[in-house]
C-alpha positions as CSV (number, residue, x, y, z in Angstrom):
1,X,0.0,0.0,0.0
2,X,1.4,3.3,-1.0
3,X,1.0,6.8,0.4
4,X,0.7,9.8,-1.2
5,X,2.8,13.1,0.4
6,X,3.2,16.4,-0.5
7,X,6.2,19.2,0.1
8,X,6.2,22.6,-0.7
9,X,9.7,23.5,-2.0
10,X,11.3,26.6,-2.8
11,X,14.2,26.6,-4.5
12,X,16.3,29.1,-6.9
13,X,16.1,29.7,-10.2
14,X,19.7,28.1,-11.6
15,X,18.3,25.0,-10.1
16,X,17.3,22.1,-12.3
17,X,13.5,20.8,-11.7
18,X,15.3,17.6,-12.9
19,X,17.6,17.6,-9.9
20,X,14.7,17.8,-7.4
21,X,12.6,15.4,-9.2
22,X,15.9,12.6,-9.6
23,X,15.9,12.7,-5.9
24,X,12.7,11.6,-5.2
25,X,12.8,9.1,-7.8
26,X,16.2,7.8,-6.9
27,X,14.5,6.2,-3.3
28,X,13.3,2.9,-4.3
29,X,9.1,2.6,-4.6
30,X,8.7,6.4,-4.4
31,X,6.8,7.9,-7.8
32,X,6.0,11.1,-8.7
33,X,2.5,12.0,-8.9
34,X,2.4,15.7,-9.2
35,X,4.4,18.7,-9.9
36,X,3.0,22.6,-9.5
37,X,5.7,24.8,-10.1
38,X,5.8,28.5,-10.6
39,X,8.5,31.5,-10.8
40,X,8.0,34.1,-8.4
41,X,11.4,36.3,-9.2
42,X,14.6,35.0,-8.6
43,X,12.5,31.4,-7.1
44,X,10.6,29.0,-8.0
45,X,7.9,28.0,-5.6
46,X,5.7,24.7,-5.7
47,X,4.0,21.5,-4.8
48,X,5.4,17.9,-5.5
49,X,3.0,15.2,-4.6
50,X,5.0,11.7,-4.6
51,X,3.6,8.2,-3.7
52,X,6.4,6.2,-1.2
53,X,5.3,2.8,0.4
54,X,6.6,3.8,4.1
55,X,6.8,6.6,6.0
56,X,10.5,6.0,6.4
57,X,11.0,6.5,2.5
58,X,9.1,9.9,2.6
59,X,11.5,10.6,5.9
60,X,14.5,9.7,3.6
61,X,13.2,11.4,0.7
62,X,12.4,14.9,2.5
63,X,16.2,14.3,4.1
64,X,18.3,14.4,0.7
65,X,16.1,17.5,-0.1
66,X,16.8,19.3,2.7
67,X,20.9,18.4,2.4
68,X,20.6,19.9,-1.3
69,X,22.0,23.9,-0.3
70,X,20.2,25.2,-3.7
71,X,16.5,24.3,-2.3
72,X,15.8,27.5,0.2
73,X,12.2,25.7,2.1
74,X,10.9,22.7,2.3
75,X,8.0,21.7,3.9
76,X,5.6,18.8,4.3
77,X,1.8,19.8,3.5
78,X,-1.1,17.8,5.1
79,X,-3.4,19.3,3.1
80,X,-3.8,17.8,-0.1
81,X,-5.7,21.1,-1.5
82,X,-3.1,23.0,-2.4
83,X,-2.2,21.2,-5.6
């Protein structure tokens, strides 16, 4: 059974979106399920919603984020209405 979670991520503009999105992918059983991203200025701001079959996968997933020094924010969103 798989879970879906979703981050909000900010992250600058020389960034890659392809970067961001290998991460997730490179945990095994994690699948991306929905990207909304948008410039605002020098940033880009948005959702990624991402299926992972444990909790510990989303907790390892939201950890190699966060160790990436181009990403500014991340946060987890329990509210699935924002996307």
């Amino acid at each position: 059974m798989s879970n879906t979670f979703f981050l909000r991520i900010i992250y600058r503009n020389a960034v890659s979106l392809h970067k961001i999105t290998s991460i997730v992918e490179s945990v095994k059983g994690a699948k991306i399920k929905h990207l909304k991203f948008i410039s605002k200025g020098r940033s880009f701001v948005g959702v990624i919603a991402f299926e992972a079959s444990q909790l510990i996968d989303f907790e390892h997933i939201l950890h190699l984020i966060r160790r990436n020094r181009d990403i500014t924010e991340v946060q987890e969103i329990t509210d699935a209405s924002f996307c």
